[in-house]
N, CA and C atoms as an extended XYZ file, in Angstrom:
447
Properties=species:S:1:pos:R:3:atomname:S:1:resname:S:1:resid:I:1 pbc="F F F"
N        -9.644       -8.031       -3.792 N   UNK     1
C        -8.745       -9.049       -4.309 CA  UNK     1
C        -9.255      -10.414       -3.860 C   UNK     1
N        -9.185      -11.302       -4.743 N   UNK     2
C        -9.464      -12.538       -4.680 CA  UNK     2
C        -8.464      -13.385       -4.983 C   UNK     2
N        -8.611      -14.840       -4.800 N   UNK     3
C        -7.393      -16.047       -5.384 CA  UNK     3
C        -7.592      -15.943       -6.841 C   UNK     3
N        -8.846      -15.688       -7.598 N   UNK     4
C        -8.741      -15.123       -9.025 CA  UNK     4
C        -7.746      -14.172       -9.320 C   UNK     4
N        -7.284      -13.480       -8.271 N   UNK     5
C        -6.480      -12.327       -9.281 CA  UNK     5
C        -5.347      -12.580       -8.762 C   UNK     5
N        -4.703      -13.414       -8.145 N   UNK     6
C        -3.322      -13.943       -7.665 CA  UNK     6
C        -2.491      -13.896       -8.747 C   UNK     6
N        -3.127      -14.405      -10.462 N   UNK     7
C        -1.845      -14.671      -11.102 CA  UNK     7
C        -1.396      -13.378      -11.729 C   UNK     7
N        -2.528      -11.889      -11.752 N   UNK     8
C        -2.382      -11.003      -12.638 CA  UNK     8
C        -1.539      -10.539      -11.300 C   UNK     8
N        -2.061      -10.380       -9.742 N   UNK     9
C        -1.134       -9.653       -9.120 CA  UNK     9
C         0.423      -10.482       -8.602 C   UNK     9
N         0.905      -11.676       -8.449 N   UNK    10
C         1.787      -11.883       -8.654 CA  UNK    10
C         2.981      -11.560       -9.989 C   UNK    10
N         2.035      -11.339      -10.741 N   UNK    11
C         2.542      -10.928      -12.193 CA  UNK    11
C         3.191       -9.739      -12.022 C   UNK    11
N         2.534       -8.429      -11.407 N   UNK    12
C         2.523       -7.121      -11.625 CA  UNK    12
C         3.846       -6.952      -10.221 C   UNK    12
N         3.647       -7.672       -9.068 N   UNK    13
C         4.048       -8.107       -8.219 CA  UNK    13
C         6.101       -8.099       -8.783 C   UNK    13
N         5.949       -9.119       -9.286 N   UNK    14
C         7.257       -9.497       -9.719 CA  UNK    14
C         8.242       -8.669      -10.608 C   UNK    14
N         7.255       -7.673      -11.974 N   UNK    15
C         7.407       -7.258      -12.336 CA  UNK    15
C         7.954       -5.591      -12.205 C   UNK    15
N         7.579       -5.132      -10.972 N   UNK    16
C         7.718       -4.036      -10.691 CA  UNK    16
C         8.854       -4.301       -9.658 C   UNK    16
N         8.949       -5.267       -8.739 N   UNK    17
C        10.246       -5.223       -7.840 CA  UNK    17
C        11.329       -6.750       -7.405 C   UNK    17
N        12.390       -5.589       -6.899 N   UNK    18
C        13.577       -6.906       -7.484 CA  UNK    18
C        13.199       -8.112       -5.987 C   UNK    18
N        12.693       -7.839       -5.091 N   UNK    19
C        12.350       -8.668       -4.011 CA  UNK    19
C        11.208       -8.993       -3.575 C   UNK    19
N         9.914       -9.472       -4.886 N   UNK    20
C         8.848       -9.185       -4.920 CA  UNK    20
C         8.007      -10.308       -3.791 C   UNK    20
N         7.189      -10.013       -3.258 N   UNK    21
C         6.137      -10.841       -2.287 CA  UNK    21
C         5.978      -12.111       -3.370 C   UNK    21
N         5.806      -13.108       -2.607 N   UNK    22
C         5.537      -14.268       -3.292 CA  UNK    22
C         4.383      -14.426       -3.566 C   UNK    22
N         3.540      -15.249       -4.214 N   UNK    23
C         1.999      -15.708       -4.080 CA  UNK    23
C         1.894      -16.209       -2.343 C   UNK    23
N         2.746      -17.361       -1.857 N   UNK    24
C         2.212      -17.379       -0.230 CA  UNK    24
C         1.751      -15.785        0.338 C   UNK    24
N         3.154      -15.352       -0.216 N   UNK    25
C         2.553      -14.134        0.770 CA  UNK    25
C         1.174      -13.166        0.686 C   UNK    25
N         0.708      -13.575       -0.442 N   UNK    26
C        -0.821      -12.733       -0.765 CA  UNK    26
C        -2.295      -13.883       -0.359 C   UNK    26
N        -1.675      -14.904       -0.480 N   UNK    27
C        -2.611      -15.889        0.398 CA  UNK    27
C        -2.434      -16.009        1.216 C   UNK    27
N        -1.428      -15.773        2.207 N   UNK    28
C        -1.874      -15.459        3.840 CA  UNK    28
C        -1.997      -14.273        3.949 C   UNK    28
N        -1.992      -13.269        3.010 N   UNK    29
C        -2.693      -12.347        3.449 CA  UNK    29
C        -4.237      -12.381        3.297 C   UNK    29
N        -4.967      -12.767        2.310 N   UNK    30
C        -6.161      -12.598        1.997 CA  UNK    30
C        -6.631      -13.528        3.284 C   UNK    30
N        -5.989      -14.780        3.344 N   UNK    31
C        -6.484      -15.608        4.680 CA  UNK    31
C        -6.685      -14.974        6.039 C   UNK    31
N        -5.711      -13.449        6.391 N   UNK    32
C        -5.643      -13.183        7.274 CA  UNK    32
C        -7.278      -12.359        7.512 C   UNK    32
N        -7.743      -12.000        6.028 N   UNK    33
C        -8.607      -10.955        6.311 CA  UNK    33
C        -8.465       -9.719        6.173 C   UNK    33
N        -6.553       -9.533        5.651 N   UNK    34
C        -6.416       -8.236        5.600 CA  UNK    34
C        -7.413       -7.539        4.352 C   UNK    34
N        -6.995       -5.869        4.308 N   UNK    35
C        -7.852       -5.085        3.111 CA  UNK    35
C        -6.741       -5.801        1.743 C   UNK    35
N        -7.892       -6.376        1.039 N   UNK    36
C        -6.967       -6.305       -0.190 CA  UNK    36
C        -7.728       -5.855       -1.681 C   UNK    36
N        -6.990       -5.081       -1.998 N   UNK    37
C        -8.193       -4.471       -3.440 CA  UNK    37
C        -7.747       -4.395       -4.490 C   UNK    37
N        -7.916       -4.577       -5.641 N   UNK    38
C        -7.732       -4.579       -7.189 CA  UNK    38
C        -8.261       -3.470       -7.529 C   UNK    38
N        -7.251       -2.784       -8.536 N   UNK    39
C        -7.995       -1.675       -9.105 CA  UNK    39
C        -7.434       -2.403      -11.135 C   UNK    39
N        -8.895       -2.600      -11.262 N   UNK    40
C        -8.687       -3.043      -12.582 CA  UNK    40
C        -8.591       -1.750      -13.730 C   UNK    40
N        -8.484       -2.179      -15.313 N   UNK    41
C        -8.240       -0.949      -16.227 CA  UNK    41
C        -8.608       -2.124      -17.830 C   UNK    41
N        -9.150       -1.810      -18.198 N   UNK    42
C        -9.018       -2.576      -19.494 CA  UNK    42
C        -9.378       -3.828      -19.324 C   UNK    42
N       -10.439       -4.372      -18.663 N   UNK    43
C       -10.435       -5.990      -18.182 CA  UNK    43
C        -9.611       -6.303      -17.432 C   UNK    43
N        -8.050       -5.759      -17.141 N   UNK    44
C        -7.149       -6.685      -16.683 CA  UNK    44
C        -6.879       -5.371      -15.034 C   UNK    44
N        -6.267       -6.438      -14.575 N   UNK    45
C        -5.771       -6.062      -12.976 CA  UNK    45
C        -4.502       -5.224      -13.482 C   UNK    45
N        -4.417       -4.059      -12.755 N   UNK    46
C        -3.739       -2.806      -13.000 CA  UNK    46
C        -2.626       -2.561      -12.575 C   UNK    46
N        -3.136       -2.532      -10.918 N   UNK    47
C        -2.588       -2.315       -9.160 CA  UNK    47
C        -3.423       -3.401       -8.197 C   UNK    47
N        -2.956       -2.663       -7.232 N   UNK    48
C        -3.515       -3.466       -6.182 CA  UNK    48
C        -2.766       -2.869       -4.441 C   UNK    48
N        -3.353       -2.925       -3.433 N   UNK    49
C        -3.061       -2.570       -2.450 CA  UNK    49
C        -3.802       -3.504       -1.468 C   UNK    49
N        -2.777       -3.916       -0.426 N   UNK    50
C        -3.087       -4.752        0.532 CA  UNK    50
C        -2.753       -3.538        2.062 C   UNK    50
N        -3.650       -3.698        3.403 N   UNK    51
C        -3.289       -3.253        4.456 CA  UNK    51
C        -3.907       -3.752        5.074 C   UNK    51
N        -3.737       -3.856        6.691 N   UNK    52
C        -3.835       -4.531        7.806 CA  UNK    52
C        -4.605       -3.582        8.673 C   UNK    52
N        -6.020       -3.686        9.249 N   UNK    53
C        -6.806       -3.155       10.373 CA  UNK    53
C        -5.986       -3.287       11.822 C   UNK    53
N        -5.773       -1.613       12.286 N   UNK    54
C        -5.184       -2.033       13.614 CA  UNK    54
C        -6.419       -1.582       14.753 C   UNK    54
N        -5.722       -1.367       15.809 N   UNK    55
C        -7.010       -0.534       16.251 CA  UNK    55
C        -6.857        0.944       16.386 C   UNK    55
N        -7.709        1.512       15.950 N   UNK    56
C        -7.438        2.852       15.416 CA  UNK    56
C        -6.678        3.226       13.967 C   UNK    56
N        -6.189        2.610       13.393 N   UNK    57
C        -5.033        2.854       12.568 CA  UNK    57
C        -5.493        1.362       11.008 C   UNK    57
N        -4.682        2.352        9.987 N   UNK    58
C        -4.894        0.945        8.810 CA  UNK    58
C        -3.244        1.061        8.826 C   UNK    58
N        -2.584       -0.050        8.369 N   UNK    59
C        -1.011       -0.217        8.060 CA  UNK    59
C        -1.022       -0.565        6.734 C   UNK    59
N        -0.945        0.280        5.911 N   UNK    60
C        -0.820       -0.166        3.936 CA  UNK    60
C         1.046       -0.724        4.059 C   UNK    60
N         0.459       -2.370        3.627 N   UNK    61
C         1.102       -3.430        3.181 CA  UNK    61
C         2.227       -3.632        1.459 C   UNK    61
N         1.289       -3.432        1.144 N   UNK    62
C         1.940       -2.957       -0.411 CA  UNK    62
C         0.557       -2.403       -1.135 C   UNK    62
N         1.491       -1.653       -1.764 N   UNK    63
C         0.429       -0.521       -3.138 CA  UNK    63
C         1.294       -1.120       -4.231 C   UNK    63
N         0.932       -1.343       -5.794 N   UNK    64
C         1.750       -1.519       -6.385 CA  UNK    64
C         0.750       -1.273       -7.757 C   UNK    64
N         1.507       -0.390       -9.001 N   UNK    65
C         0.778       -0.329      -10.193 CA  UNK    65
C         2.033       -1.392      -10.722 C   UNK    65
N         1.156       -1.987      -12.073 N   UNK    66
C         1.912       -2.476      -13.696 CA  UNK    66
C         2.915       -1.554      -13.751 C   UNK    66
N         4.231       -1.697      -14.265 N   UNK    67
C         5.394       -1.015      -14.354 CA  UNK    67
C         4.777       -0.281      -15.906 C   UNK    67
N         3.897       -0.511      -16.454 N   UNK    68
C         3.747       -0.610      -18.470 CA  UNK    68
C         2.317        0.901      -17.758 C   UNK    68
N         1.538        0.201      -16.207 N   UNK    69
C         0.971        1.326      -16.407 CA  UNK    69
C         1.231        2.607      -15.312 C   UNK    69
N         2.597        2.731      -14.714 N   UNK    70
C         3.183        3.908      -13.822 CA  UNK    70
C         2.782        4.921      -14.682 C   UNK    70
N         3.110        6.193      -13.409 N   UNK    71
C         2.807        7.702      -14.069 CA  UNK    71
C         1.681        7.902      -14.855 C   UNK    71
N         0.548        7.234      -14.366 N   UNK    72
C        -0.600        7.471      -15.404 CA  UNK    72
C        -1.656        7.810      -13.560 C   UNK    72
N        -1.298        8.170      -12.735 N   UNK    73
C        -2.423        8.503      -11.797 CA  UNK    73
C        -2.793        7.228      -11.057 C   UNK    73
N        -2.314        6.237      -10.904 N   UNK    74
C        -3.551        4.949      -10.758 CA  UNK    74
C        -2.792        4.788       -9.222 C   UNK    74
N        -1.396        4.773       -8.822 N   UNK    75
C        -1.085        4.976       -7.405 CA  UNK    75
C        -2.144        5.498       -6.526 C   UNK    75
N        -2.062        6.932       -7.319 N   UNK    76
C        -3.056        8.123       -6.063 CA  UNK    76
C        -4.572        7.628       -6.105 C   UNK    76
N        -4.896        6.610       -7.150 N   UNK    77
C        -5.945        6.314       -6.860 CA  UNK    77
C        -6.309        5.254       -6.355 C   UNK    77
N        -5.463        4.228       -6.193 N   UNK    78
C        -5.431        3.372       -5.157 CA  UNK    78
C        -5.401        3.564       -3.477 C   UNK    78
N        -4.207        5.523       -3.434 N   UNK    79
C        -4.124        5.864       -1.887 CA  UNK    79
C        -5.503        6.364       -1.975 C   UNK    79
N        -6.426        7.091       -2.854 N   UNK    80
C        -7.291        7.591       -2.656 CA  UNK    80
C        -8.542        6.402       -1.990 C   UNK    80
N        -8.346        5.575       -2.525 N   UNK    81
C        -9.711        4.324       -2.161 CA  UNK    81
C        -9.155        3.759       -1.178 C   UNK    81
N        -7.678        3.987       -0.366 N   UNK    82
C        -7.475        3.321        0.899 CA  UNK    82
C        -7.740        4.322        2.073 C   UNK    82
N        -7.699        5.806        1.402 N   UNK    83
C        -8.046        6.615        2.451 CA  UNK    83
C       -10.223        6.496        2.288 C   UNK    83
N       -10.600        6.419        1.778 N   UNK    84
C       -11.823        5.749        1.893 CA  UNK    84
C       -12.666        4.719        2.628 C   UNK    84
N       -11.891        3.703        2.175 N   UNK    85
C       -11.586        2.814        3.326 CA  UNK    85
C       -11.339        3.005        4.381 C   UNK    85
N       -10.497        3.947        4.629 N   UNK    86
C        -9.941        4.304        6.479 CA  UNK    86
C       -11.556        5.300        7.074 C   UNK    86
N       -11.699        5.732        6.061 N   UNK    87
C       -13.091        6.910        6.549 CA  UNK    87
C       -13.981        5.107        6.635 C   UNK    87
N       -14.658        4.763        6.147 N   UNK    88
C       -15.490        3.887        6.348 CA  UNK    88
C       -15.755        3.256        7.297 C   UNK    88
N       -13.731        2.930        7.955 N   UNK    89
C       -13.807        2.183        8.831 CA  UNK    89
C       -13.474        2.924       10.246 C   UNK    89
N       -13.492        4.119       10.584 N   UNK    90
C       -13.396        5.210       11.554 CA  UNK    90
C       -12.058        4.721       11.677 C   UNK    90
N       -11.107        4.824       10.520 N   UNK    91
C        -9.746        4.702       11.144 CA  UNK    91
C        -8.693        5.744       11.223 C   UNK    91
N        -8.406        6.646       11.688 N   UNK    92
C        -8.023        7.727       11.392 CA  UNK    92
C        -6.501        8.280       11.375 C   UNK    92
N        -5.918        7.118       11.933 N   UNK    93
C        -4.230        6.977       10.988 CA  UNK    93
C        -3.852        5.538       10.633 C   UNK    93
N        -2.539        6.780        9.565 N   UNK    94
C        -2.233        5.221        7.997 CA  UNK    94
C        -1.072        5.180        8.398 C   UNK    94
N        -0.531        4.359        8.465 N   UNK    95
C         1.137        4.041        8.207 CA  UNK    95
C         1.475        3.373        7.034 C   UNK    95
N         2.805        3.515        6.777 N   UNK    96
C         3.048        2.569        6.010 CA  UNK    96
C         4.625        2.549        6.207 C   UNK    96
N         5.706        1.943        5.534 N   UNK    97
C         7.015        1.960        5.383 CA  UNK    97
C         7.286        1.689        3.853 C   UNK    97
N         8.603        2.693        3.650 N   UNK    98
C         9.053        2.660        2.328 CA  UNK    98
C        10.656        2.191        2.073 C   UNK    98
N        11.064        1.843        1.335 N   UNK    99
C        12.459        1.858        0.733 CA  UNK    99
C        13.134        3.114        1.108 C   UNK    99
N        13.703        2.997        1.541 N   UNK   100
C        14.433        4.100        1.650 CA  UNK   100
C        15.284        5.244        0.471 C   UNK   100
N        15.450        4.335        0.096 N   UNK   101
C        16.149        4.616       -1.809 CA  UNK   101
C        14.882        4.476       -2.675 C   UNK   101
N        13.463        4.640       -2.265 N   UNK   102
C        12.821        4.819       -3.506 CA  UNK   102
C        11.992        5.972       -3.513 C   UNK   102
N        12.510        6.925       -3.934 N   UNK   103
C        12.698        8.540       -3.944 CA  UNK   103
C        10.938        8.529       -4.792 C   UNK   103
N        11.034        8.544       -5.315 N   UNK   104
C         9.441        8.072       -6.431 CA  UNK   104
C         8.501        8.285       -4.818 C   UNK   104
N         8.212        7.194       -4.574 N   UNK   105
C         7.145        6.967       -3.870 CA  UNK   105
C         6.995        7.677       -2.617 C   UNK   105
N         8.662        8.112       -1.891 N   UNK   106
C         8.460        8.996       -1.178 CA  UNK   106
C         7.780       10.212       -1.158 C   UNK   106
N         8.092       10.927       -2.849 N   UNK   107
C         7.719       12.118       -3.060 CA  UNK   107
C         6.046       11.891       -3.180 C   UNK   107
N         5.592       10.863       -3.320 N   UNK   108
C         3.999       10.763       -3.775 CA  UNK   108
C         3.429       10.550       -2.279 C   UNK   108
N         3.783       10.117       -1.733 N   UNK   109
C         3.744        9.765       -0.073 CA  UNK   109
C         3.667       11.536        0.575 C   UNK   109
N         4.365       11.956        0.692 N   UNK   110
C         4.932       13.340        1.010 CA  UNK   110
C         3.378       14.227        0.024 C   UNK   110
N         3.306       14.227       -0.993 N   UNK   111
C         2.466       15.006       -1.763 CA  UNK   111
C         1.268       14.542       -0.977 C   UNK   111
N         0.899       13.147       -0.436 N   UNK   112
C        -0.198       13.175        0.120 CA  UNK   112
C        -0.238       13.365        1.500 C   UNK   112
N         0.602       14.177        1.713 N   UNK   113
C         0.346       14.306        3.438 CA  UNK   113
C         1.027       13.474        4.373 C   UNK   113
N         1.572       12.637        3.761 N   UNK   114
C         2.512       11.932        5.166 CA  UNK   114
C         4.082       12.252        5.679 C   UNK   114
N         4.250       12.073        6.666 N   UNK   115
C         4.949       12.587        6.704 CA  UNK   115
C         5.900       11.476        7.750 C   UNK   115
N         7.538       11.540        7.193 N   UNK   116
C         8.651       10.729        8.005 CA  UNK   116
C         8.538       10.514        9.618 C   UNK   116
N         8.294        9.417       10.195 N   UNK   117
C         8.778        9.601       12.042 CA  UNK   117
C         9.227        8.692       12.264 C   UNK   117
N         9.896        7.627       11.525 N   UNK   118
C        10.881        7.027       12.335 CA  UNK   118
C        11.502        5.919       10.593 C   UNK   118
N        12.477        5.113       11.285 N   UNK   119
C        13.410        4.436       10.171 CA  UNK   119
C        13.523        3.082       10.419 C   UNK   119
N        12.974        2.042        9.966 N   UNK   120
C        13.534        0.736       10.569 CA  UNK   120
C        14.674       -0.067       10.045 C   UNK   120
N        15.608        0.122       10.625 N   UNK   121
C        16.847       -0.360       10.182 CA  UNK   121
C        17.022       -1.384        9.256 C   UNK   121
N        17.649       -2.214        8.080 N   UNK   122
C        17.608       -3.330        7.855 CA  UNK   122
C        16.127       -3.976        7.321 C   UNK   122
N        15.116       -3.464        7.050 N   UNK   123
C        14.155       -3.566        6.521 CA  UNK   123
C        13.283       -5.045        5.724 C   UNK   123
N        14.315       -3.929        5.095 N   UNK   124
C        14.251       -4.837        3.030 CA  UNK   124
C        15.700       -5.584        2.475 C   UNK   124
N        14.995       -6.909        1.956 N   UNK   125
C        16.138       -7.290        1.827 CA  UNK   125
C        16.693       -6.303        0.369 C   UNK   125
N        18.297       -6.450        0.098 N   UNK   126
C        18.503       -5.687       -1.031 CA  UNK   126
C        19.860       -6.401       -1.460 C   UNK   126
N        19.666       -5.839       -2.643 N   UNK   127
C        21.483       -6.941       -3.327 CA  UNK   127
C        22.836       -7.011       -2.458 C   UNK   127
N        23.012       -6.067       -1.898 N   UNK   128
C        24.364       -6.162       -1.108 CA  UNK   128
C        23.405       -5.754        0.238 C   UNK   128
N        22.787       -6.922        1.009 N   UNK   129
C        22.647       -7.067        2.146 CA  UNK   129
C        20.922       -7.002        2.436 C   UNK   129
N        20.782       -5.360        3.668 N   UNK   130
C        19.200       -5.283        4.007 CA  UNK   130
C        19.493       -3.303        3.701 C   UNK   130
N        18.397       -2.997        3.383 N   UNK   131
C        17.599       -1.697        3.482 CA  UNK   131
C        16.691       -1.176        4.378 C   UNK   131
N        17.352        0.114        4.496 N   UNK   132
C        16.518        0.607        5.429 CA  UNK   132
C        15.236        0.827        5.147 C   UNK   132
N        13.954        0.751        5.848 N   UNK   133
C        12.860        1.487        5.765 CA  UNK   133
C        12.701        3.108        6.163 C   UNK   133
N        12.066        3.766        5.795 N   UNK   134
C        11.610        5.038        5.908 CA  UNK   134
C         9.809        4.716        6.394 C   UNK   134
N         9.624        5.195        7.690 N   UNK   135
C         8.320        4.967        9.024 CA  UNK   135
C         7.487        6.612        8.349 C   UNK   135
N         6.335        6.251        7.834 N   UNK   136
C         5.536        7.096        7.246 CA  UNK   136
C         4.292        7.461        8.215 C   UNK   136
N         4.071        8.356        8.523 N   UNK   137
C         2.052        8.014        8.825 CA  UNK   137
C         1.319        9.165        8.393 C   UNK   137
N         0.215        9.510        8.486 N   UNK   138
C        -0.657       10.761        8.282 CA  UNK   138
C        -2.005       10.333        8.844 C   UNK   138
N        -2.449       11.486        9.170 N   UNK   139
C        -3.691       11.365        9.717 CA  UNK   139
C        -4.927       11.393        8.155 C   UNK   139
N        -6.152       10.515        8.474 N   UNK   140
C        -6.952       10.282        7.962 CA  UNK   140
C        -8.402       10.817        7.854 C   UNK   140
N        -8.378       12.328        7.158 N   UNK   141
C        -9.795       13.124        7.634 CA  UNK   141
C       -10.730       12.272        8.389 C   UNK   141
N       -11.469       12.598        8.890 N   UNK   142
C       -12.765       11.708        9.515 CA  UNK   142
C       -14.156       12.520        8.935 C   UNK   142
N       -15.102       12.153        8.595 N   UNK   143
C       -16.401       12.815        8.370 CA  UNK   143
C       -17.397       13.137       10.132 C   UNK   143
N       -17.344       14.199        9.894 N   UNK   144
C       -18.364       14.469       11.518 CA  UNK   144
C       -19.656       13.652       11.319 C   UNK   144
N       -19.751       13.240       12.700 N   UNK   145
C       -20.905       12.335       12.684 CA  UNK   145
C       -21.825       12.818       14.032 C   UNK   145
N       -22.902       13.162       13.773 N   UNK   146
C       -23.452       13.570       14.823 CA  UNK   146
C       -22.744       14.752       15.673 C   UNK   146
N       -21.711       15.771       15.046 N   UNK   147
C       -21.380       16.900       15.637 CA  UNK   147
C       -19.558       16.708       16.340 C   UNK   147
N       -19.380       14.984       16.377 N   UNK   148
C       -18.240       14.848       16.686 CA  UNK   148
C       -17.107       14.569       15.022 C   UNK   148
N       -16.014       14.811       15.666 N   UNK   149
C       -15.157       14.002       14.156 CA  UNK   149
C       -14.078       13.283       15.036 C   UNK   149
């Protein structure tokens, strides 16, 4: 991801949720250095997933497809190129946090191996007040290297 693709992912951004990240918020992210990646389709920006290098660990920030292109696979292939990323970077657990009420992504979360350990209260903001988060992680195969993994 680049400041080139700010307006397609603010777009997709807004479009898919009712409390969507602003543009600041994707330029201090890219400023920070975090992972940020475009997965394009047709010329145009699709998805996109942002996460944060910890030590030991990646923290996925937001994943997000086009609402026009959901249920077509392009999620799992965004988790697929962040678990790539985590192999690349010897990182070998992911976290992330979800909506608590967004049953969808849990179940795709869950299908890939992660699994619930904790809840952060008050989260997300939401129409009548804050939302809880749902505390995700899974471990991140590692490729053996020299006999260790």
């Amino acid at each position: 991801m680049t400041l080139a693709d700010l307006d397609a992912v603010v777009a997709i951004e807004a479009g898919a949720y009712p409390f969507p990240w602003t543009r600041g918020n994707f330029v201090d992210s890219l400023a920070a250095g975090y992972e940020a990646w475009v997965l394009e389709g047709g010329g145009a920006v699709v998805g996109y997933y942002l996460a944060m290098v910890g030590v030991d660990e990646m923290h996925l920030l937001n994943v997000t497809v086009a609402v026009a292109r959901q249920r077509q696979g392009l999620g799992v292939r965004l988790l697929d190129a962040l678990d790539a990323r985590c192999r690349e970077l010897a990182l070998p657990m992911l976290w992330l946090e979800v909506r608590a009420s967004n049953e969808r992504a849990i179940a795709v979360y869950l299908r890939r191996g992660f699994q619930p350990v904790g809840r952060r209260r008050g989260y997300y903001p939401a129409h009548q007040g804050r939302e809880d988060a749902i505390v995700m992680n899974r471990r991140v195969p590692q490729e053996a290297r020299d006999g260790l993994v």
